[in-house]
matplotlib code that plots the C-alpha trace (Angstrom):
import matplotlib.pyplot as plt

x = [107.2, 109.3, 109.8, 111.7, 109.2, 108.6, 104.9, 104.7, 107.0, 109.3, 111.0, 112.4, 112.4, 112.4, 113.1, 109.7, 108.1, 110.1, 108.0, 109.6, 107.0, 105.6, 103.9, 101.9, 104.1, 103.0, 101.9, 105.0, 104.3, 104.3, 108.1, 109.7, 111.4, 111.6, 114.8, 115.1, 117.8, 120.4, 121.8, 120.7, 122.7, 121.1, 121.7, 121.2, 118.5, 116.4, 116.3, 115.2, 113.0, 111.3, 111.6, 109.2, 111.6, 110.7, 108.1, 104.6, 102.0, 99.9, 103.4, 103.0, 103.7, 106.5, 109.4, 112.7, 116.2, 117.8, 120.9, 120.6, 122.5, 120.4, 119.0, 116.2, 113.8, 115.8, 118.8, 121.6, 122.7, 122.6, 123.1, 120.3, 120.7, 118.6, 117.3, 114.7, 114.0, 110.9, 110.4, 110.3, 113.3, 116.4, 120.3, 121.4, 119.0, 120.0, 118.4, 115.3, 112.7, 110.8, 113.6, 113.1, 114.9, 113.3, 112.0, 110.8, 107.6, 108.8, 108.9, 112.5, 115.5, 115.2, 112.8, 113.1, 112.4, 112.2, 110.9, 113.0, 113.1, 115.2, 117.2, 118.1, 120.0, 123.4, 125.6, 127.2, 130.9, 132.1, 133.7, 132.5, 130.2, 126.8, 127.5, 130.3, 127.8, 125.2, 127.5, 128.8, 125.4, 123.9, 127.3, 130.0, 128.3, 127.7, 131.5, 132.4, 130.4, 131.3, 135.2, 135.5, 132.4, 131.8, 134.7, 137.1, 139.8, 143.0, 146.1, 148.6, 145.6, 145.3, 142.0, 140.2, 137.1, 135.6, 134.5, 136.4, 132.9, 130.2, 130.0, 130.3, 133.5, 135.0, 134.2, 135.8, 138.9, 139.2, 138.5, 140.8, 143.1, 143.2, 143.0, 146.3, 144.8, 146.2, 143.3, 143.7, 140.6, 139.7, 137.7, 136.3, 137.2, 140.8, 139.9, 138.1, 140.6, 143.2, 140.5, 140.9, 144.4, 144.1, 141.7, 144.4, 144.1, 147.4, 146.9, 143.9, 143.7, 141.8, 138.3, 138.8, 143.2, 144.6, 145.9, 149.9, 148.6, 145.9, 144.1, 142.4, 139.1, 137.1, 134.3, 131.3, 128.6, 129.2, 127.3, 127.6, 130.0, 132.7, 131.7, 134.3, 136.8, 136.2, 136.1, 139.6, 141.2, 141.2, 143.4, 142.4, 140.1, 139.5, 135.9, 133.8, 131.5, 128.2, 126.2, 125.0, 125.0, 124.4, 125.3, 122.9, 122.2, 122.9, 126.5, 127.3, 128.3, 131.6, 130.8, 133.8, 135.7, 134.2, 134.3, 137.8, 139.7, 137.2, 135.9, 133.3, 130.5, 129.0, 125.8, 126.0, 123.3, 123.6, 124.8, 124.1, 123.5, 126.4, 128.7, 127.5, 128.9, 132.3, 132.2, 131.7, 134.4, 136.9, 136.4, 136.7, 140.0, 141.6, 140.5, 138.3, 136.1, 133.8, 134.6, 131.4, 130.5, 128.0, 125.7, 122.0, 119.4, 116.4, 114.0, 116.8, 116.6, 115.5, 119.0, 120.6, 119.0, 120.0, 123.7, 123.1, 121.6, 124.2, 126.9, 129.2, 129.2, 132.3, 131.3, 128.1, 125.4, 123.9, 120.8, 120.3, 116.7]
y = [104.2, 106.2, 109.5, 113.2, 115.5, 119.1, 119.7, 123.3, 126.6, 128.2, 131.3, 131.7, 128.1, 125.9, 122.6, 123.4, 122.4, 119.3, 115.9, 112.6, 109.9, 106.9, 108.5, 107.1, 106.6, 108.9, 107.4, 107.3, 108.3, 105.5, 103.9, 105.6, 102.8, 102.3, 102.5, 101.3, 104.0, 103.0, 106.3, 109.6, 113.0, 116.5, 119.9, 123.3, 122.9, 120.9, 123.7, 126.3, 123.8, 123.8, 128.4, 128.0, 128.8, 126.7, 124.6, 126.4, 125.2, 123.5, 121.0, 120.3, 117.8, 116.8, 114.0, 115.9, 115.3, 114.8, 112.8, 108.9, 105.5, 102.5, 99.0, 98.4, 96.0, 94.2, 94.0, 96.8, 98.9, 102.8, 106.3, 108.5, 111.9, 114.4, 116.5, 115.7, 116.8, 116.7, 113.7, 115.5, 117.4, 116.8, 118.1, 119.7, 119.1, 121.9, 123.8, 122.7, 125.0, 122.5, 120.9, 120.1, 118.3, 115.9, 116.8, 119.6, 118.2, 114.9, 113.2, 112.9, 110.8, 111.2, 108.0, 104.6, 103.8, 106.6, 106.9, 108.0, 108.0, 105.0, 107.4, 109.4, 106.0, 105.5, 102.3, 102.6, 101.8, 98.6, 98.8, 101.6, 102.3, 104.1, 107.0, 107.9, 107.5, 109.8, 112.5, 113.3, 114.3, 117.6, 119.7, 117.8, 117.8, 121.1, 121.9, 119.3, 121.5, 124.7, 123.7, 121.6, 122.6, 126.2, 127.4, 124.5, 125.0, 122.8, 121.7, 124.6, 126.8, 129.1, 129.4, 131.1, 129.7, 132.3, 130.9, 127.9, 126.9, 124.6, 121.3, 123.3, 124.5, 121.5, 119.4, 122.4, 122.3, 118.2, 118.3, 120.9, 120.2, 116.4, 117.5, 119.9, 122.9, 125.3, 125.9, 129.2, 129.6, 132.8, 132.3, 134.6, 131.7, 130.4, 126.9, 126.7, 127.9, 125.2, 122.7, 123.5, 123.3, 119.4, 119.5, 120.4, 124.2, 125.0, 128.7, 130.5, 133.9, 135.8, 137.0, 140.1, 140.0, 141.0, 138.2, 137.4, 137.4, 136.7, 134.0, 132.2, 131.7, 132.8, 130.3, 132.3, 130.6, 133.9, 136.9, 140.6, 139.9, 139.3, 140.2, 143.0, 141.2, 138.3, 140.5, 142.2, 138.9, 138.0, 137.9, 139.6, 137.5, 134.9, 134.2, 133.9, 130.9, 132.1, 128.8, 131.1, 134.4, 133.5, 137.3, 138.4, 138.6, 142.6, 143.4, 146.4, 145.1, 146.4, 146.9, 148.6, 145.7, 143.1, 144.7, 146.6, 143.5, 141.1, 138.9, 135.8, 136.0, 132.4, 130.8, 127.4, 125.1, 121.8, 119.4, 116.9, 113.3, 112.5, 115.1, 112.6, 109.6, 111.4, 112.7, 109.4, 107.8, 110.9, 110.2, 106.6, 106.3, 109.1, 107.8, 111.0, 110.8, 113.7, 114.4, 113.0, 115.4, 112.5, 110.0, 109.6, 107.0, 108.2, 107.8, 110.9, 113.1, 116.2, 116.0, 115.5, 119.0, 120.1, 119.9, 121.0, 124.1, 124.9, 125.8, 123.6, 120.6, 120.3, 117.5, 116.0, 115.4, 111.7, 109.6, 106.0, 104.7]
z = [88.6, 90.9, 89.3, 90.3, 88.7, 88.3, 89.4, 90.0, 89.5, 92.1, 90.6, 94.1, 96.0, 93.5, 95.3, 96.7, 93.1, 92.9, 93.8, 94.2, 94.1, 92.6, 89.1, 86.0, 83.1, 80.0, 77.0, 74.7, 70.9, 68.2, 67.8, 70.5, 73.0, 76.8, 78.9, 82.0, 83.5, 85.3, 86.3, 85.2, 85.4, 86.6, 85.2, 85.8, 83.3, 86.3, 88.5, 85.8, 84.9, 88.5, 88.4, 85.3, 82.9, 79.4, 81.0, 81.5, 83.7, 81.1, 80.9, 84.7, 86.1, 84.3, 84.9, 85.0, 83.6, 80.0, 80.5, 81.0, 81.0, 81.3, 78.9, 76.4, 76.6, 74.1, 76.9, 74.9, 77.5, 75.7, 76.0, 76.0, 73.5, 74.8, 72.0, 70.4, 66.8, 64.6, 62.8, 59.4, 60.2, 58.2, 59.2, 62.2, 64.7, 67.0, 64.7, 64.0, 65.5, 66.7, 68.6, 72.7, 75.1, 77.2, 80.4, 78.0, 76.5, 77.2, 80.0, 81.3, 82.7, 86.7, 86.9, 86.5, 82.7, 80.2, 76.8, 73.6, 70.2, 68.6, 66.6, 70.4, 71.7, 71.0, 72.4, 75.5, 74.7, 76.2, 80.1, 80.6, 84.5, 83.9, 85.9, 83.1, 80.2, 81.7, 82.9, 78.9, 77.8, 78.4, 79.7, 77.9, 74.6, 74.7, 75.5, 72.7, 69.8, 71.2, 71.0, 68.0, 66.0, 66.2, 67.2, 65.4, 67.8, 66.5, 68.1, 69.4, 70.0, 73.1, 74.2, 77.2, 79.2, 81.2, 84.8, 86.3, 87.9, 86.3, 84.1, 81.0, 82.1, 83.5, 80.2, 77.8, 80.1, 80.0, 76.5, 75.4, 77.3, 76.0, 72.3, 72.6, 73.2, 75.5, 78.0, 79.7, 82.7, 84.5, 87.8, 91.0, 93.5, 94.4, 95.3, 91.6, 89.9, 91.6, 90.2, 86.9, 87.0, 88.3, 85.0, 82.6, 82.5, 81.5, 84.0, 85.5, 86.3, 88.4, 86.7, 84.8, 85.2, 82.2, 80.2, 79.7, 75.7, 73.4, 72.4, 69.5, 71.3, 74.1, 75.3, 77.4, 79.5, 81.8, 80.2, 81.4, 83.9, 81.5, 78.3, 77.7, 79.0, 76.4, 73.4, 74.4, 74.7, 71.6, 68.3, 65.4, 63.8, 66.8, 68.1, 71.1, 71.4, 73.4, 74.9, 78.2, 80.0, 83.5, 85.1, 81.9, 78.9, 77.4, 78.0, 75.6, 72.2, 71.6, 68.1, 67.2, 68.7, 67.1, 62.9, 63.5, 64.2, 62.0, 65.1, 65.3, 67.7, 67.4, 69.4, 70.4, 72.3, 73.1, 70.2, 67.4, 68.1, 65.5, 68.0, 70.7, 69.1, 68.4, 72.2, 73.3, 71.0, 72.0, 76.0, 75.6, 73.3, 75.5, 78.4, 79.4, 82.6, 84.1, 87.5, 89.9, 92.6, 94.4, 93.7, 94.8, 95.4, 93.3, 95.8, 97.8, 94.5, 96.4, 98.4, 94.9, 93.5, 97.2, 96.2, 92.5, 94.0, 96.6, 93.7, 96.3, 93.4, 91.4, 88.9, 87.9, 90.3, 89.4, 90.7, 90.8, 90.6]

ax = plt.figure().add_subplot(projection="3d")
ax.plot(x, y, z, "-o")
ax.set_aspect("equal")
plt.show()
């Protein structure tokens, strides 16, 4: 089958690592079930992927991507939850150490038919076009647990999302936004920050500005860079939701900040496959799209990482086998 896949690791090129070729399909583990994908999404996980990061070289070669739309062999046309827990593994599944995502130690979505647990497939609701089924996996589900599950932002909230660039960002805004939250955005490039605006952001500011007031939660994929400015923005009592530090990860801790005026610091990766189904439900009774940046033919996935790796994408990147 015709597969993107990781067969090497680039810390500094790493669309050299990336193959795009007819490949043997992997053996799939007792019950899991085959999906023939009909469009699959990248993240910025794919390109870490190909640097070496979370995927050593006794892994290699391995089929890339974790978000998918496609149809069983029994003809129901799903969504494809990427993380994949332990079978034994009861609750949250975000937090089972054994978790993975596939493309992790599983083959993943950017071929034509991937192989996932039954319990990892959820229906894909009715009208909707397989490009917006794969685009809410990975980056909106994350935003969607980080908003409404760690941080359990309500109606008439102000919150703050540091960096108006990136999938995470976008689907925080939309979502926000669309559940009554006032969704303040800070942001290093003009043009970005008029995007977020035409997302819902109810104002942007420039990265660092000092805020008109406080707010009731600060959302961080960002790191080092804005750290400080995070902490200070919020109320006594608020909290910042952590799901990446792209600038780095050791800002100083502000330590004083954070016990003086009682503050949250809260982790989040990724999300539960019940999350999913509410995500899914959400975007479809509000009418919630993610924005698509372009769409590929699988067999022209290298020029689809291409444009994931420029930073010039605003939306989801999204192949076609």
């Amino acid at each position: 089958m015709l597969a993107a896949r990781a067969v090497r690791s680039s810390p500094d090129d790493p669309l050299s690592a990336l193959e795009v070729a007819d490949a043997p399909a992997a053996d799939a583990p007792p019950g899991w079930v085959r999906v023939t994908v009909a469009a699959a999404a990248l993240n910025r996980h794919d390109l870490w992927s190909l640097r070496g990061v979370g995927l050593p070289a006794d892994r290699l070669p391995m089929v890339l991507g974790c978000d998918a739309a496609g149809t069983t062999d029994d003809g129901d046309e799903v969504v494809v939850h990427a993380v994949v827990s332990d079978d034994d593994f009861r609750g949250d599944e975000t937090l089972d150490p054994r978790r993975t995502l596939l493309s992790e130690r599983y083959p993943g979505t950017l071929a034509e038919h991937v192989w996932v647990p039954r319990r990892n497939l959820l229906p894909k609701p009715a009208g909707w076009s397989a490009e917006r089924a794969a685009s809410l996996g990975t980056a909106w589900l994350t935003a969607y647990r980080m908003l409404f599950t760690q941080a359990r932002a309500v109606p008439g909230q102000t919150v703050l999302v540091q960096g108006a660039a990136g999938g995470v960002s976008n689907a925080l805004i939309v979502l926000g936004a669309a559940a009554g939250l006032t969704v303040w955005v800070t942001g290093r490039d003009p043009q970005r920050r008029e995007r977020a605006l035409a997302w819902g952001a109810a104002a942007t500011f420039a990265s660092g500005e000092r805020l008109p007031g406080r707010v009731d939660a600060v959302f961080e994929t960002v790191g080092e860079a804005t750290w400080e400015h995070s902490i200070r923005s919020l109320e006594p009592g608020g909290c910042v939701v952590v799901s990446g530090a792209t600038t780095g990860g050791g800002p100083p801790a502000m330590l004083q900040n954070v016990f003086f005026t009682q503050l949250r610091v809260l982790g989040s990766t990724m999300g539960t496959r019940d999350e999913f189904q509410r995500l899914l439900r959400f975007c479809d009774t509000a009418g919630l799209e993610p924005e698509v940046d372009s769409v590929h033919a699988l067999a022209d996935a290298r020029d689809a990482f291409a444009r994931l790796e420029s930073g010039e994408a605003v939306g989801k990147v999204l192949v076609r086998p």
